[in-house]
N, C-alpha and C positions, 0 to 999 in steps of 0.2 A: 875679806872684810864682812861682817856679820851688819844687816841693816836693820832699822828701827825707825818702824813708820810711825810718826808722832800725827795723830788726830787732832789737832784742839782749834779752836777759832781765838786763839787768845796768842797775838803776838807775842807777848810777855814769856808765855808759858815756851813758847817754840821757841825763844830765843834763849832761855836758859836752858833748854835740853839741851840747844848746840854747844854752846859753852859748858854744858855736867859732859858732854863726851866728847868735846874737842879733841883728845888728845891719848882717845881711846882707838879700837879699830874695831867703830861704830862708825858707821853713815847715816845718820839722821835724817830722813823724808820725810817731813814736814807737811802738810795739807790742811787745810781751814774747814772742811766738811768732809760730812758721809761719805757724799756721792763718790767724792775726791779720793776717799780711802777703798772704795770700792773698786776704783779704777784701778790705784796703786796696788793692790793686790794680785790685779790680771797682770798689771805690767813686771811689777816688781816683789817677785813672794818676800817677807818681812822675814828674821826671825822672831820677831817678836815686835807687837802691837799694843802702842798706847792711845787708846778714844778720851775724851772728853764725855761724861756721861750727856751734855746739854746742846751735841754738837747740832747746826743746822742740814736740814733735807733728813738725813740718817741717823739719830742719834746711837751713841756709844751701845748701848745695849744691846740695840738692834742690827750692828755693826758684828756685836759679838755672837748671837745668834742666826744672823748671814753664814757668817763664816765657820760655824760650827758644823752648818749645811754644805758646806762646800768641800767635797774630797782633797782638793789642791792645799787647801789654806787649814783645815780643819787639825790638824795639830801644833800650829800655830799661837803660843800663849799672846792671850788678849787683856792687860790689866788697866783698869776704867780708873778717869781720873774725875775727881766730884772737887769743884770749889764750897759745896753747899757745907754750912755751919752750924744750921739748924738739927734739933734733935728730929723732928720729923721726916728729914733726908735720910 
């Protein structure tokens, strides 16, 4: 089973990733912050990481440039997730 660490502080958003792969053979880890995603990475390498670009303590970007740094996790695709709607975002 392939895992997919979901970053976002947005219940809404975690609760529809679990239900987009309920019935995939995806595990979805879920985590409300940086720190959190930071963690899961020591404990749990991801195939693949989705941040919240706005997230608390760590945000997404800097989430992906951690990890860029890091030998273990570092080919690891990281794709950032923006609710922002504005042209300036």
């Amino acid at each position: 089973m392939r895992i997919l660490l979901l970053a976002d502080d947005s219940i809404t958003v975690q609760r529809v990733m679990a239900l987009t792969f309920a019935n995939e053979a995806i595990e979805v880890v879920a985590v409300s912050d940086g720190r959190q995603a930071i963690e899961k990475l020591t404990s749990q390498r991801p195939d693949i990481v989705l941040a919240g670009t706005t997230l608390p303590h760590v945000n997404g970007y800097d989430l992906a440039k951690l990890m860029r740094g890091r030998p273990d996790v570092k080919d690891v695709p990281v794709l950032l997730l923006s609710g922002a709607f504005e042209s300036v975002d």
